[in-house]
N, C-alpha and C positions, 0 to 999 in steps of 0.2 A: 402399715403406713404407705402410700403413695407415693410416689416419686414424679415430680413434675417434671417434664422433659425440655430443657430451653429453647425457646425459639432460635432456628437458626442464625447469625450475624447479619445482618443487612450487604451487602457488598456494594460501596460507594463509587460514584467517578470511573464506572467502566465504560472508556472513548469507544463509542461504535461506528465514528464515519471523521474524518476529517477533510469536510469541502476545502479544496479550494481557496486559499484567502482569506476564509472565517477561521473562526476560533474551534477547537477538538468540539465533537457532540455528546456526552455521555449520558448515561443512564444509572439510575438506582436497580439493585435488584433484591428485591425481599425474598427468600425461598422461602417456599413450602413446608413444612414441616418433615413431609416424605419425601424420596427421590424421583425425577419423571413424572411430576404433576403438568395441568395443564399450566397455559402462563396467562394471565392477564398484562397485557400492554396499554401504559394509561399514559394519556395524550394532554397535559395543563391547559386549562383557558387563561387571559387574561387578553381578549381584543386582539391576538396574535401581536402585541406590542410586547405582553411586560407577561409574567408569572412565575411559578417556580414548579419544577417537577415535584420538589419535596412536598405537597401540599396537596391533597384529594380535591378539597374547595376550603375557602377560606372559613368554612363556619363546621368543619370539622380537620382539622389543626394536627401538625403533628405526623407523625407515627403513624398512633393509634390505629386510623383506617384502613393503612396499608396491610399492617399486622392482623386486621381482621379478618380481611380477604386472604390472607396467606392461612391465620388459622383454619379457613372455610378448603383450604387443598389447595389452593390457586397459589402457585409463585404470582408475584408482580415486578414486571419491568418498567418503570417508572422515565421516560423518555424526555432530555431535550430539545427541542428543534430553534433553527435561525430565525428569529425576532423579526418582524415587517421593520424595524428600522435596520437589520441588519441584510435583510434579501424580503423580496416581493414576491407571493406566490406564482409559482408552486414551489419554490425553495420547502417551502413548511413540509409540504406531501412529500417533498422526494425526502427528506430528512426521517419523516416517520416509517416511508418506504425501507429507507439504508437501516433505518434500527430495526425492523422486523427481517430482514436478509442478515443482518449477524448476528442476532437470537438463534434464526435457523441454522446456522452456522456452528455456534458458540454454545448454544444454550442446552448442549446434553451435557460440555465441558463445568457447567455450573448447576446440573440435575435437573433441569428443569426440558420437559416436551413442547416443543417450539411448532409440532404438528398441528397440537391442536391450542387454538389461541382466541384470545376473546378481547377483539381492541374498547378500550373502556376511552370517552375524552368527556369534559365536561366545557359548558358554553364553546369558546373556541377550539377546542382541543378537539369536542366533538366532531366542528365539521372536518378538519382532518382526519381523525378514525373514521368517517363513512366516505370521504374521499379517499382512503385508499381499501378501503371494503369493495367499493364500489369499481374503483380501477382496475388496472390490467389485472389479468389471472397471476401474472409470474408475482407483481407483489403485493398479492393478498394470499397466497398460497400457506394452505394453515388456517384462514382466518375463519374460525367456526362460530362466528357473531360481534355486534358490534352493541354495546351500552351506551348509551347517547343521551348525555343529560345538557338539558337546555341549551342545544348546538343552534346556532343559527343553519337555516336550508338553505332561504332565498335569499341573497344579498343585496338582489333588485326590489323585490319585496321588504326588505331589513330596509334600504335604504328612502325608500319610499314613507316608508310608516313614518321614519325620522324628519320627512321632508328633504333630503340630503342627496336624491339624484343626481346631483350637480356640487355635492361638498364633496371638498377635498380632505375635508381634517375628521372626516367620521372615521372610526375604525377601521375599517370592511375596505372603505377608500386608502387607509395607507396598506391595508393589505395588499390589495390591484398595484398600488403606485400611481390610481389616479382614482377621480371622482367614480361612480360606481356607472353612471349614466355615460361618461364618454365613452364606456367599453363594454355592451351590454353584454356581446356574445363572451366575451371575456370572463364578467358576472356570472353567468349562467354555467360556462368551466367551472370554476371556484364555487358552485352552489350544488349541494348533495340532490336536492329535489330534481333535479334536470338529468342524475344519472341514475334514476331507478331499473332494474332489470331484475328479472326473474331469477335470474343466478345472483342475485345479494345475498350474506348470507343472512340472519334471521336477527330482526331489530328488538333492540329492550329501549323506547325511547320513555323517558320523565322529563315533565317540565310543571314548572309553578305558574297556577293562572294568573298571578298577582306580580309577574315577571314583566319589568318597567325596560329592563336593559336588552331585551330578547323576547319578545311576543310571543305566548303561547303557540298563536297561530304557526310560528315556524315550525314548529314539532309535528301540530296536526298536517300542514302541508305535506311531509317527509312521509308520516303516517302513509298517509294517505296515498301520495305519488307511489310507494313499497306496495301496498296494499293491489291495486289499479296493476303494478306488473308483473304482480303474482307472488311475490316475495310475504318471506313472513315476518309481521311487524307488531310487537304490541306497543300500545301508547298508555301511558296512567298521567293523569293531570293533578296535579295536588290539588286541592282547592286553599288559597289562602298566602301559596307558598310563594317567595320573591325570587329575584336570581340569586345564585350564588346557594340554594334554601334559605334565604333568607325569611324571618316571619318563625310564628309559633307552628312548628311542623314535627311531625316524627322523621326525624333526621335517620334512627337506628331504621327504621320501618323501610326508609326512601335506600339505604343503603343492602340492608338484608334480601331486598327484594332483585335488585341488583347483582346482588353474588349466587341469588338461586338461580339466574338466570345464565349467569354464566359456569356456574356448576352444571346446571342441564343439558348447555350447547354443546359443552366438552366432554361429555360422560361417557 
């Protein structure tokens, strides 16, 4: 007879920075099954207004996804950051920044290898993970790839599409703290597409062409500008798929494919 081995405890609510005036920032951390795996650091979308760490996306619920990737060898650190109604970027970056410096710190204390790391975010959360891929060396140090699913690139581009260079109340603009158009150079900081280099490390980007909330186009842009600076970037486009995967889609497909790629980066 078999003996099945349990999944490790999840470990809830571990504070990894306390700015300033805000509230504690914590983290989930699902371990790995073994000790010294790599770690996936997953970054939540929700408009950088609203979301939850607990949550992969809303149309895989739960647990379950985290647990998948942890059975796949990957610990997951499942990250906070400060809300655009609570701080305007870059608050967000330097948050996901502080959580990957007390991984590296912390994270052999909880079994998990914080060397080798694979930042995962989806829509918003995305462009955070490849802005700080993309940022200084000191805090990406570790980062052996970035998963990037349905991230906005261009914010000037995002906001254009919406006709919203000049609104205040689009997403993207409470992020800035103002319209996206009175601060282009500003925009362009806060946009992944504008800090492509050769030293990024290696992109898994997915997006659904049928993506109302986030234009495929952003992805291909990202692609594309990674691509142009030598860096290495794959792109896969669903056909059919909405934000969030929303629509008839191989959800298990769009995720497996995703863990094989950060099982590869950290190998």
């Amino acid at each position: 007879m078999t003996t099945e081995i349990a999944a490790p405890a999840v470990l809830r609510d571990l504070v990894f920075a306390e700015p300033v005036g805000f509230r504690p920032l914590t983290l989930d951390l699902h371990p790995a099954p073994s000790p010294g795996a790599p770690l996936v650091v997953f970054i939540h979308g929700g408009g950088w207004r609203v979301g939850s760490r607990r949550t992969l996306t809303p149309t895989m619920p739960g647990d379950a996804p985290f647990a998948r990737i942890a059975a796949a060898g990957l610990a997951v650190a499942s990250i906070d950051y400060r809300l655009s109604g609570e701080a305007c970027f870059p608050a967000q970056v330097d948050d996901a920044a502080a959580a990957l410096d007390w991984l590296r710190t912390h994270g052999a204390d909880h079994g998990v290898d914080a060397s080798r790391i694979v930042l995962w975010g989806e829509s918003a959360g995305a462009t955070l993970a490849a802005l700080v891929a993309l940022g200084p060396v000191e805090a990406r140090a570790g980062v052996r790839g970035v998963v990037d699913w349905y991230g906005p690139s261009d914010l000037e581009a995002l906001a254009s599409s919406q006709g919203g260079l000049d609104d205040p109340g689009l997403r993207e603009a409470g992020w800035l703290g103002h319209a996206v158009g009175a601060d282009l150079e500003r925009a362009h900081a806060a946009s992944p597409t504008f800090h492509a280099t050769p030293a990024a490390p290696p992109f898994h980007i997915a997006h659904g062409t049928s993506d109302s909330a986030v234009p495929a186009t952003q992805s291909v842009a990202l692609a594309q500008a990674l691509l142009a600076a030598g860096a290495d970037a794959e792109l896969t486009l669903v056909p059919g798929a909405g934000h969030l995967w929303q629509g008839d889609v191989d959800r298990d497909a769009i995720l497996d494919a995703a863990i094989a790629f950060a099982r590869r980066v950290t190998a």
